[in-house]
C-alpha positions as CSV (number, residue, x, y, z in Angstrom):
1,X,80.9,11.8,161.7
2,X,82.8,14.1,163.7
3,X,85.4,16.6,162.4
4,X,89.0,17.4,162.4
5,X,90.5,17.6,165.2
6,X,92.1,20.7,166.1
7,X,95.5,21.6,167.1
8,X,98.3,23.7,166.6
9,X,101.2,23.5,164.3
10,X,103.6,21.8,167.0
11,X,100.6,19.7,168.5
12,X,100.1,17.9,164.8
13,X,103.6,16.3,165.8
14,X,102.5,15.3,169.0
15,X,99.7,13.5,168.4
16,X,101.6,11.9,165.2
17,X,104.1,10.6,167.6
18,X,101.8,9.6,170.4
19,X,100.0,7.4,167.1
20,X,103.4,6.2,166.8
21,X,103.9,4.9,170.2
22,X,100.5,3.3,170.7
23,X,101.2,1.4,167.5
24,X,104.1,-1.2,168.1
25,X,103.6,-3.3,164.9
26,X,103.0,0.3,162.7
27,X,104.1,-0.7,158.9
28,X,103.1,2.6,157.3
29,X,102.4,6.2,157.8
30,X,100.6,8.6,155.7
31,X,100.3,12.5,156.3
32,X,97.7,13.4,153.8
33,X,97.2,16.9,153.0
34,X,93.6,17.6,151.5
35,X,92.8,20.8,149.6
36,X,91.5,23.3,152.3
37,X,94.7,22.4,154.5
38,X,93.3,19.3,156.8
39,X,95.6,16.9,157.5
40,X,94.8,13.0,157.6
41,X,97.3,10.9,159.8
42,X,97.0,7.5,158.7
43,X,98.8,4.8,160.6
44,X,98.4,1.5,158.7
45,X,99.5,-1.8,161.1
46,X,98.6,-5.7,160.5
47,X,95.3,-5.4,162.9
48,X,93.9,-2.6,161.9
49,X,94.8,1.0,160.7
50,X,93.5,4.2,162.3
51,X,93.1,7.2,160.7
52,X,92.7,11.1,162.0
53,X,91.8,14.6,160.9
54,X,93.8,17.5,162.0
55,X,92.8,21.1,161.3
56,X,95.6,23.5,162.1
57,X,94.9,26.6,164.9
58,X,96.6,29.3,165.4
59,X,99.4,28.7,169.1
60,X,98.4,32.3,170.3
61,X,96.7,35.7,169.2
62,X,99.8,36.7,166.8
63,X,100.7,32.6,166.0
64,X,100.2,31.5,162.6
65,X,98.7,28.4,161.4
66,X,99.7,27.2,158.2
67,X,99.4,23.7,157.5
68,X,102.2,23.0,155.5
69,X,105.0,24.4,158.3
70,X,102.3,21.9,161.0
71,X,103.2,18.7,158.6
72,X,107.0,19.9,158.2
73,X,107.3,19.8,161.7
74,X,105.9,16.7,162.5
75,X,108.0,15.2,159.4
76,X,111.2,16.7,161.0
77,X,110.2,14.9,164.3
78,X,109.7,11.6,162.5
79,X,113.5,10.9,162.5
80,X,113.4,10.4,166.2
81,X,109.9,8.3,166.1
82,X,110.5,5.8,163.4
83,X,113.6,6.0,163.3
84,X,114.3,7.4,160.0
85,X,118.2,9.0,158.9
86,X,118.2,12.8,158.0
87,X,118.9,12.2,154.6
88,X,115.1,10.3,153.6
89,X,114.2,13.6,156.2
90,X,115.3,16.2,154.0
91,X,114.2,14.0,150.8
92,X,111.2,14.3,151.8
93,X,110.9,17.6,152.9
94,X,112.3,18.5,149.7
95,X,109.8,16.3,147.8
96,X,107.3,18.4,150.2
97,X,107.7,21.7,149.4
98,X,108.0,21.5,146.1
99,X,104.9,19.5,145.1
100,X,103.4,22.7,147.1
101,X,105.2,25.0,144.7
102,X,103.7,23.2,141.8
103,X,100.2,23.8,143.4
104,X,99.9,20.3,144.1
105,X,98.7,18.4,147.4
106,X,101.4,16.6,149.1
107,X,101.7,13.5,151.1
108,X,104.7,12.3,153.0
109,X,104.6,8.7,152.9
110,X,106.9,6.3,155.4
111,X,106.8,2.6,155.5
112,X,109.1,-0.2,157.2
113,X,111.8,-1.6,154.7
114,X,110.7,-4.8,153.5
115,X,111.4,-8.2,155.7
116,X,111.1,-11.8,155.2
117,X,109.9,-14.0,158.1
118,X,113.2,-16.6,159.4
119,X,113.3,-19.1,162.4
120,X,115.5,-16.4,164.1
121,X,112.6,-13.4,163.6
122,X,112.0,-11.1,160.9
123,X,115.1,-9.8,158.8
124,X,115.4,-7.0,156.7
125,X,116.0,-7.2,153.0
126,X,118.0,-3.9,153.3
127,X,120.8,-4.4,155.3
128,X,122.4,-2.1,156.6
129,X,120.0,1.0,155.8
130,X,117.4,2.5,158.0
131,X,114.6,0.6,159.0
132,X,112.5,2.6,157.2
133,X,111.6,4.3,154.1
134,X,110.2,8.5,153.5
135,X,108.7,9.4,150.2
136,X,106.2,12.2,149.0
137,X,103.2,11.1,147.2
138,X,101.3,13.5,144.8
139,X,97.9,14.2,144.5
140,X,95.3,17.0,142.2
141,X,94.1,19.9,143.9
142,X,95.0,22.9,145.0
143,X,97.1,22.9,148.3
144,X,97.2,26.5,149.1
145,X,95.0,28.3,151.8
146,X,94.5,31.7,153.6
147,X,96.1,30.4,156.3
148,X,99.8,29.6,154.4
149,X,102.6,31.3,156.1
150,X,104.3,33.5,153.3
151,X,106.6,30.8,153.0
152,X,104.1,28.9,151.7
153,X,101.9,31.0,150.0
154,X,101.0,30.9,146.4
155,X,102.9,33.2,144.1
156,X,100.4,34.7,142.2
């Protein structure tokens, strides 16, 4: 099994996005943080879901590379590659940070507003709201690491 992949906090986005794009029929998207501060992209589509680990690097000598700020980053750029409204954005960036204050591990979770199949294609169930849908899902464990910007780090 190989490991995570590495990249920096700006190049987690990328790669997110570029999953995005090679993915037309994506339904869901999962950023899951793991204690220790890798980051599982999971895109989940009708034939077959892919999944990749990201370990955050520093972007220079003096760059940081905290994992939290990496998945905030690529969450911000979401609202271009989904497309999702700012509001479900900051929802979930709020949802985010503070399931990291609670010294919990955070996943931003987005799926595609439910449909039901008609003659004329699919059609939404939601009309008249985004096309898709941001939460943050919570998991056990601790999501702090030495690499946390002091943003991020735990208050101790």
């Amino acid at each position: 099994m190989f490991g995570p992949k590495k990249v920096t906090k700006h190049g987690l986005a990328a790669a997110m996005a570029a999953g995005i794009a090679a993915r037309r029929d994506l339904t869901h998207l999962y950023l899951m943080y793991e204690a220790g501060g890798t980051v599982t992209v999971k895109w989940e589509a009708p034939r077959g879901d892919r999944r990749q680990r990201f370990r955050i690097t520093p972007d220079g000598p003096d760059g940081d590379a905290c994992p939290h700020c990496a998945v905030l980053i690529a969450v911000e750029r979401l609202g271009v590659a989904l497309p999702l409204d700012d509001e479900r954005i900051d929802r979930v960036t709020r949802e985010y940070e503070s399931t990291v204050q609670r010294g919990m591990l955070p996943c931003p979770a987005f799926g595609r507003s439910p449909s039901v199949d008609t003659p004329f294609g699919p059609m939404a169930l939601m009309l008249g709201g985004p096309a898709w849908m941001a939460e943050c899902h919570v998991g056990y464990g601790d999501p702090h690491t030495m690499a946390d910007c002091a943003d991020h780090r735990a208050a101790r």
